[in-house]
N, C-alpha and C positions, 0 to 999 in steps of 0.2 A: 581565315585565320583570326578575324578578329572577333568574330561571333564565339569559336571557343574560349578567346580571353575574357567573356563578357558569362559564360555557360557556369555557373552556382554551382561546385562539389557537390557530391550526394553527400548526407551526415553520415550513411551509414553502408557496408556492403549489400550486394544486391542479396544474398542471401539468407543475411541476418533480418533486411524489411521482408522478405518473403515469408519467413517463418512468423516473426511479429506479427504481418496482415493477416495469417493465414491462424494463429493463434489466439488474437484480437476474436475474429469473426467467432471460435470456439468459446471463447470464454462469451457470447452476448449468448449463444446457442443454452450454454449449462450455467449461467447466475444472474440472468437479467431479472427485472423484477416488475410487476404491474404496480406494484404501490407507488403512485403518485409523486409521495416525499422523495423518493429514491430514482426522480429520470436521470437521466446521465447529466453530472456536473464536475466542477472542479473544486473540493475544499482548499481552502485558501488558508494559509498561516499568519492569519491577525487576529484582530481581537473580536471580529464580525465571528469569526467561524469558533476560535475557542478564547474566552473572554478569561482576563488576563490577571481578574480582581481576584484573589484565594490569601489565605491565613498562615497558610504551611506548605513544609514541601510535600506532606502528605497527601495536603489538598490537589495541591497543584498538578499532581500524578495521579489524581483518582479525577480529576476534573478531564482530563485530556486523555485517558483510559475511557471514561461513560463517553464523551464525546466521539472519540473515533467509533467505538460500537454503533453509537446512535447512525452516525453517516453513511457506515457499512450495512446500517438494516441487519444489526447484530445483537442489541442489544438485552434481547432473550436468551440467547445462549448463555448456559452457565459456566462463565468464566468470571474469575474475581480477580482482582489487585492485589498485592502486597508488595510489601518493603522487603527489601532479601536480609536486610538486619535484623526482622522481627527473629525471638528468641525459639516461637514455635513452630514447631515444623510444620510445612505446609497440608493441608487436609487428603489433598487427592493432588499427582501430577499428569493424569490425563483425564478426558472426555470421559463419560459413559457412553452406552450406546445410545445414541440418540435416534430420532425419527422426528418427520417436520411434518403433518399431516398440509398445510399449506403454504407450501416452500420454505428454503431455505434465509430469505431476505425480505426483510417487510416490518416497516413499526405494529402491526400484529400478528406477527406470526407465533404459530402453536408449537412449542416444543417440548415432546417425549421423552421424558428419563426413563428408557427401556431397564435399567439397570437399578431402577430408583431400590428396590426392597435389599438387592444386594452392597449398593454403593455408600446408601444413607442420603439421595440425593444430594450429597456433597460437589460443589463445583470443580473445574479446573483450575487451578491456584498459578498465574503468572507472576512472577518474581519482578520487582526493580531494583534496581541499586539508585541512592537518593542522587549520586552528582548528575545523573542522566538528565535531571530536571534543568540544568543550565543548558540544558541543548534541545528545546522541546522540539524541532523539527524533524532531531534523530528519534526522539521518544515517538512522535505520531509516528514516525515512518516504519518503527519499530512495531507498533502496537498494529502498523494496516498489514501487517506484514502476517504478524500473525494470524488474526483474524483469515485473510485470505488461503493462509497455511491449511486451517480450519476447514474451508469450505472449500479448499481441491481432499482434504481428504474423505469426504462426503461425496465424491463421482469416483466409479472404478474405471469411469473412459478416461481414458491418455490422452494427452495435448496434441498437437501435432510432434511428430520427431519421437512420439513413444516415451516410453515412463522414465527416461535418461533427460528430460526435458523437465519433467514437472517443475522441481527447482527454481525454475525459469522462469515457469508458467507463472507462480507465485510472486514475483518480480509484478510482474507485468500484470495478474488479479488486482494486484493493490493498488495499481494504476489505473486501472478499467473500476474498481471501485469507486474513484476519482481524485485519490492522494496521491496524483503523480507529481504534483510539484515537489513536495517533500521527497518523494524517492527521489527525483535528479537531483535535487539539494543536497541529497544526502548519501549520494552513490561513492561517492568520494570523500573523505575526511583525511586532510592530513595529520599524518602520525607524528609529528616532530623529527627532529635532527638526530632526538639521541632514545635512547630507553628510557634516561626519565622525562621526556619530553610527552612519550605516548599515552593517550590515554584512554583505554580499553570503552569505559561510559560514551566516550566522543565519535563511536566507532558502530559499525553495523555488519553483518554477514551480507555481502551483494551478490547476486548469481547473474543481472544485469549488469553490461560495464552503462558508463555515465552515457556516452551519447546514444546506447540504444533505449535506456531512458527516456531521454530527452526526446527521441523519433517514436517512442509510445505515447508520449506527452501528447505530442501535436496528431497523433494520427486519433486517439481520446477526441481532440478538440474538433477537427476537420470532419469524424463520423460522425458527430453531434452535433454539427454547426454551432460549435460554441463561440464564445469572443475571448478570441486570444490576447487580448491588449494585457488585462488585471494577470493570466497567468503570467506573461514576459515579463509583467514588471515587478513577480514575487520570485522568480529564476535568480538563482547567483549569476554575479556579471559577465561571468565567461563563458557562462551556459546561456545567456540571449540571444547573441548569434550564431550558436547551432540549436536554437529552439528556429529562430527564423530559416535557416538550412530544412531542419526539420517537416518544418509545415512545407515549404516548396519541392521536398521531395515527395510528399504522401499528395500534393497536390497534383502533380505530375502523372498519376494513376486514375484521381477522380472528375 
């Protein structure tokens, strides 16, 4: 009796860590990377990982757009920044065909504009809106998001659970990237009391709920033997103790 009053909840159904490990292992399979700068780590939201000194809010959103590319081992891809208030329409709103002759992830990696004669090798144009910038954690989490969006659509193999799953996949890409503190951070946004409380900039699309999140977090940090201390103490405070849940449930396997 008392050994179960003493026995830790798991954070998460057995079913949803099962697809997580089993999806984890897929994503090291199709985007791991030999470039050195790029082993498995956790970017962190201070001013160590994107530094905090900028002139505008322009700045400040094109500083934290080059940054999360650089971490993602993205930064070749031809995707550019803009303000969604700029007056001109934006150039291209998708990819061209691209080709990687040496991977997809890597501070030198080679990338193909297949499409160049046809497109004008013009980039992909992602839009911001400026209030976004009072909430950089949602904007990284936003930008890893993408990015990761990017490179499942570059594998035609399916995640585990088949192509009703990718969605998901891509949650959890941006976490295996190593911005998963931002994504728990940011899994959640309260909306306010009223409709004009809400505020769409303050807000993100999730296909993760928050504590499977959180159980990608630590299961990140326990495959890599990383040191979980700096991640728990960048967690919102109600997400520490199912990060701690977290790790003792992925530890329970290994």
């Amino acid at each position: 009796m008392f050994s179960n009053l003493l026995t830790t909840k798991p954070l998460i159904d057995a079913q949803s860590k099962a697809w997580i490990d089993d999806t984890y292992a897929w994503l090291e399979r199709h985007f791991s990377s030999s470039d050195p700068k790029l082993k498995p780590r956790f970017i962190l939201p201070t001013n160590d990982y994107y530094p905090g000194r900028v002139g505008s809010v322009d700045e400040m959103a094109q500083s934290i757009f080059e940054k999360t590319g650089e971490y993602a081992g993205m930064r070749q891809w031809p995707v550019v920044l803009r303000c969604a208030s700029m007056a001109a329409p934006p150039p291209a709103n998708t990819l061209p065909h691209l080709s990687f002759p040496n991977g997809l992830r890597g501070t030198s990696i080679r990338v193909v504009n297949n499409d160049f004669s046809m497109q004008g090798g013009q980039p992909m144009v992602w839009p911001y809106q400026e209030p976004q910038v009072n909430h950089p954690q949602l904007m990284i989490a936003n930008f890893a998001q993408g990015y990761a969006a990017l490179l499942m659509q570059h594998t035609m193999d399916n995640p585990p659970g088949g192509p009703e799953f990718r969605n998901q996949t891509i949650d959890l890409l941006a976490c295996y990237l190593g911005f998963g503190v931002m994504m728990a951070n940011t899994a959640y946004q309260f909306r306010g009391g009223c409709g004009s409380c809400y505020s769409p900039s303050a807000n993100r699309q999730t296909m993760l709920t928050e504590q499977q999140t959180v159980y990608a977090l630590a299961l990140h940090c326990v495959n890599n033997q990383l040191d979980s201390s700096p991640v728990r103490k960048q967690l919102k405070a109600h997400l520490q103790k199912d990060f701690k849940r977290a790790l003792k449930q992925v530890k329970s396997d290994h």
